[in-house]
Structure formats: C-alpha cells, structure tokens
C-alpha positions, 0 to 999 in steps of 0.5 A: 824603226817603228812597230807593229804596237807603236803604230797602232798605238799612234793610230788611236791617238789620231782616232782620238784626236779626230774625235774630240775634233769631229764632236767640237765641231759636229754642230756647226760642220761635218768632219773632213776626212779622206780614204786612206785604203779600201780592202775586201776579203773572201772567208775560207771554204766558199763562204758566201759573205765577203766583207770590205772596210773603208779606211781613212787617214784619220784613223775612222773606219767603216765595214760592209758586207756583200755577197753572191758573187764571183770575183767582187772581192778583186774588184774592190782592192784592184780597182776601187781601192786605187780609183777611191783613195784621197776621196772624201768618204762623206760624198757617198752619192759623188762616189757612187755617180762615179762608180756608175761609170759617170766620171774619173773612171778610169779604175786604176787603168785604161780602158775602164771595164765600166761605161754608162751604167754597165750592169753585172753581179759582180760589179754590183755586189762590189759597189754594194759592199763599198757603199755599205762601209762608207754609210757606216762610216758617215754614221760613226763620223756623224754620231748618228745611225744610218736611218737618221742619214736617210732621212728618219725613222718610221718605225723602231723595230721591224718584222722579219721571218726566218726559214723552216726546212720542216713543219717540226722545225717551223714550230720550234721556230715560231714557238722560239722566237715568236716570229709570224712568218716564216719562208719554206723551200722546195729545194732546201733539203734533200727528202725523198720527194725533193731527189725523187719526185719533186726537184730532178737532181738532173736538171736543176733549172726549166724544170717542167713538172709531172702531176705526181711532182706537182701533187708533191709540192702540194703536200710538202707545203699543205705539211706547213699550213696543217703544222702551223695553222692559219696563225702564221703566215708562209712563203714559199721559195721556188728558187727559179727552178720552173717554167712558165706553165709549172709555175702557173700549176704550182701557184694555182695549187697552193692558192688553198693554203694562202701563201704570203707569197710565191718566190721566183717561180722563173728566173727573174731575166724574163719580165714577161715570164713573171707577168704572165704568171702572175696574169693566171694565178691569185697568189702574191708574187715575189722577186727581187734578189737577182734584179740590181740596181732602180733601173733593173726593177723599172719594168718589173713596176711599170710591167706589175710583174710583182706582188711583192718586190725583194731587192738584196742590199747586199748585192743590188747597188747598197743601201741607198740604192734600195731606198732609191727602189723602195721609193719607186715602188711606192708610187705603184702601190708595191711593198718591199721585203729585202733579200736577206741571205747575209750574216747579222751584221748586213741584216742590221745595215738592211734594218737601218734602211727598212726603218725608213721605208714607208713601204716596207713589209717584211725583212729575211733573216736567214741565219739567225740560228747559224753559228759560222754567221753569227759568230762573226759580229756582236750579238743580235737578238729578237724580241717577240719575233721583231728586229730591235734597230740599233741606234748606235752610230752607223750600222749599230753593231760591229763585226769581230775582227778576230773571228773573220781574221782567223777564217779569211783566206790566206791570199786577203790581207785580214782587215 
C-alpha cells in the first residue's frame, strides 16, 4: 500500500526530474505538461478571498486568487476541474477561448450553463482565479515572471495607495510607509455622521442626500486634506451608495479639495448615470471594480464615462484580461488603476501585469497592514511608498499551504 509520504515523496522526484527536464530543454522548447486536477477552496467565517491551484501530472503547480463572489469556488471544481483536465496548462489563451463559451464547452454536462460570452460575477471570478493560477504556472515552467509572458517590463517598481478610515490614521500611514496616496471612504466606519447624518443604515443604496448630509461629507473629507495637506493625494470611495443629482452634489462640493478622484458615485450598470455625472463635475471620475471582462468596459471608453478606469483582476476575466482593457483604454487617453481588495499575493499577481501596462497609474493595495491577509502568503514590504515586483518565476511570491489549510472550510479538500 502505498502512503501518504511515499506518495509525496515520489511526487517530488517527478517534480525534479521535470525540472532538470524542463531547464535542459527550455532553450529550444517549452516543457510539455498536462492538468491532472484543479481544485478551489472557500477560507472559513465569510472570508472574501478564495484561492484555486492548478495541478499537473508532472508534479508543477500554479495558485490564483479570486474573490467577490457567491459560489466561484462550485464553479471551479464541478465544472472546470472536469471540463480542464488533460489540457495542456501552457495554452492559456485556448483555454480561456473555450471557458468563454467558444468551444468543447459542455462543463462536464449537458446543456452547458455558458453560451457566447455569457457575463456574471461569479463566472467571472472563477475563470479569473483559474487564469491567474495557470499564469503562475507557465511562469515557474518557463523561469520567468509573468511580466516577462506579457511582453516585458516598464517599470520595476510601482505606486500604490492604501486606505485611511481617519485623518490620524491617514498620517500614520503616509508617515509609515511613505506612500502618496491614499483612498477614504464614506462609509468605511461607523462615526456619528456615517449612522446619522450622512449614510442612512435604512437604505444603503439610491441614497439622496439632504444639505446637512451633504455638508457632512464635505467635512469628513476637508478633515483629510487639513490633516494631510496638499502633499498627498486622496481618493474618495463612494461605494455606489447615491443617485445622479447626489452625486453630481457631492463631486461638485469636494472639487475644493482636488480629489485624485471620485469612486462610483452610482452603480456602475448605468453608463449614462456615470456620464452625466461626469458631464456636470471637474473632478476625476473612477469605476471599474464591478465591470467584467474588455466588452463590459467598451462603453464606459467609447462613452468617456470615466477619468479613471479600475478593473479588479481578481474578478474581471484575470490578467491577461485586463492587460487586453488596459490596452483598450490606451487608445482613449484613459489610466488604469486596478481594483485591489485581495490579499498580497493576488496584489503581486496585479503588480506583474501593472508593470507592463504603459498606462498604468496607480495599484490599491488594501491590506497591507492586515494580518488575517498577510499571514497567508510570503512576506511582502513597501519601499519609500513603492511595491518592489518580484522576479521570480510566476507570481514571485507564494501563498503558505498551512496557514490556508488550517483556515479553509471543512467542506474544501485543502489545496
């Protein structure tokens, strides 16, 4: 019979032997390699980031984060699992063709849930986590990062901001890290103005506010640009919480403080909400986290419906995706700043794509201070307020297999 450590150990002599295989040949050809098994897992206590693994029969592995989701996770092993194995985990662009609903999509049973392009959340976060993990995998097979798969780098290191609930807060930050930006929310804590005057607990979409509330939100981000001076710049995240004529209010008001910009004012389902907004205000405009895939942003740049575009990789169609957006809003004069409410080691995938980008602008990093996210993968540091991109195969950086497997629900086989 064989066990538990007689199989693992023969797994690594396999993985060894591929690798000397796989450097030997890597000059003249890529290594042939084919999915054994892809398997996603749900975190315990509603933890918003799932992760996936792409297996192969060599013994090569490749991780991939995704999140936002209901139900990704049931996707990825009931219906990518069964419809990817035997591929070859090298031909990302032919597997994402077919996981669009182009071809040999019958997701492990008939009639398949997807036809021509179908769109949802979902769907998308699952083919996103997928496409993540087989990047990082073409990286280790290959030797390279992923920014060297895309083409190259621009640029070695890149900015992010991180997020302040209060000015005290926003200058320890800055004064930490040393970072130039950083985004506020009006909705990220429960002050008196949030619960009173200026978010209604009863309604937490639509809102239309009074003067008082909008007089409230004016304060609570004057508060920012008092503490932090002209030095810093400071987005403001609105959540899509408004209607069109607040939103026009609440841009026109906080024009003063010369915003980096204005985060979904409305819900991003309506191009003509944004535009209209945008059409009576002079401050920059952001959306993007909630828009999936090149033909979701289409009208938002054809439209100019945005200053400032934000796809979520983790969530949009992955990372070649939004390498495919990017270079559509580059032809329309528009930067990228990608969504980013993962833990690091997605925020390091974003970074091997945003070094690429000749547009790019700005990376979110939100938890770069938070424990339950950075306790799960290597350590990753800022340098004077910069992301320093690994160059390291694949992703660069890897997640820690007994921290996740000690926090994955008990229904996920741990990865």
């Amino acid at each position: 019979m064989i066990n538990r450590r007689t199989m693992l150990g023969q797994a690594a002599a396999l993985y060894g032997a591929f690798l000397l295989a796989a450097n030997a040949g890597a000059a003249t050809r890529p290594p042939k390699l084919k999915i054994r098994e892809i398997r996603a897992v749900r975190l315990k206590n509603g933890f918003n980031s799932r992760f996936v693994r792409v297996y192969t029969e060599e013994g090569l592995t490749g991780t991939g984060e995704f999140l936002d989701t209901v139900g990704a996770e049931y996707i990825i092993n009931n219906n990518f699992n069964p419809l990817l194995t035997g591929r070859d985990p090298l031909a990302i662009e032919a597997i994402m063709n077919d996981l669009w609903g182009w071809r040999r999509g019958n997701f492990a049973g008939a009639p398949s849930p997807l036809f021509i392009r179908g769109t949802g959340g979902p769907y998308y976060a699952a083919m996103s986590g997928v496409e993540m993990a087989l990047w990082d995998l073409a990286g280790k097979a290959l030797g390279v990062p992923i920014s060297q798969l895309m083409g190259g780098r621009l640029r070695e290191r890149i900015p992010v901001y991180l997020h302040a609930n209060d000015p005290a807060d926003a200058k320890r930050i800055v004064t930490a890290t040393k970072v130039r930006a950083l985004k506020i929310g009006t909705d990220y804590t429960p002050d008196a103005w949030l619960v009173g005057k200026g978010l209604n607990p009863d309604r937490l979409w639509g809102q239309h506010l009074t003067t008082a509330q909008l007089t409230d939100v004016e304060k609570f981000v004057g508060g920012f640009r008092d503490a932090l001076g002209p030095d810093y710049d400071i987005g403001v995240e609105l959540h899509a919480r408004y209607d069109v004529e607040t939103g026009i209010q609440i841009c026109n008001l906080l024009e003063k403080f010369r915003p980096f910009f204005v985060e979904e004012p409305v819900p991003s389902d309506n191009v003509d909400a944004m535009v209209r907004i945008r059409d009576n205000t002079r401050v920059p405009l952001a959306a993007g986290e909630n828009v999936y895939g090149r033909y979701g942003f289409r009208p938002y740049l054809e439209k100019q419906a945005l200053s400032i575009i934000q796809p979520d990789m983790a969530k949009a169609g992955g990372l070649a995706e939004t390498r495919k957006i990017a270079a559509m809003a580059e032809t329309y004069n528009i930067p990228v700043a990608p969504h980013g409410v993962a833990s690091p080691f997605a925020t390091m995938a974003f970074a091997q794509v945003c070094t690429t980008i000749p547009n790019f602008l700005i990376q979110e990093f939100t938890y770069y201070e938070n424990k339950a996210y950075t306790e799960l993968c290597d350590p990753v540091a800022l340098v004077d307020g910069y992301l320093p991109v690994s160059t390291e195969p694949g992703i660069g950086i890897s997640v820690k297999d007994e921290v996740l497997k000690a926090r994955t629900d008990p229904e996920f086989k741990p990865l």
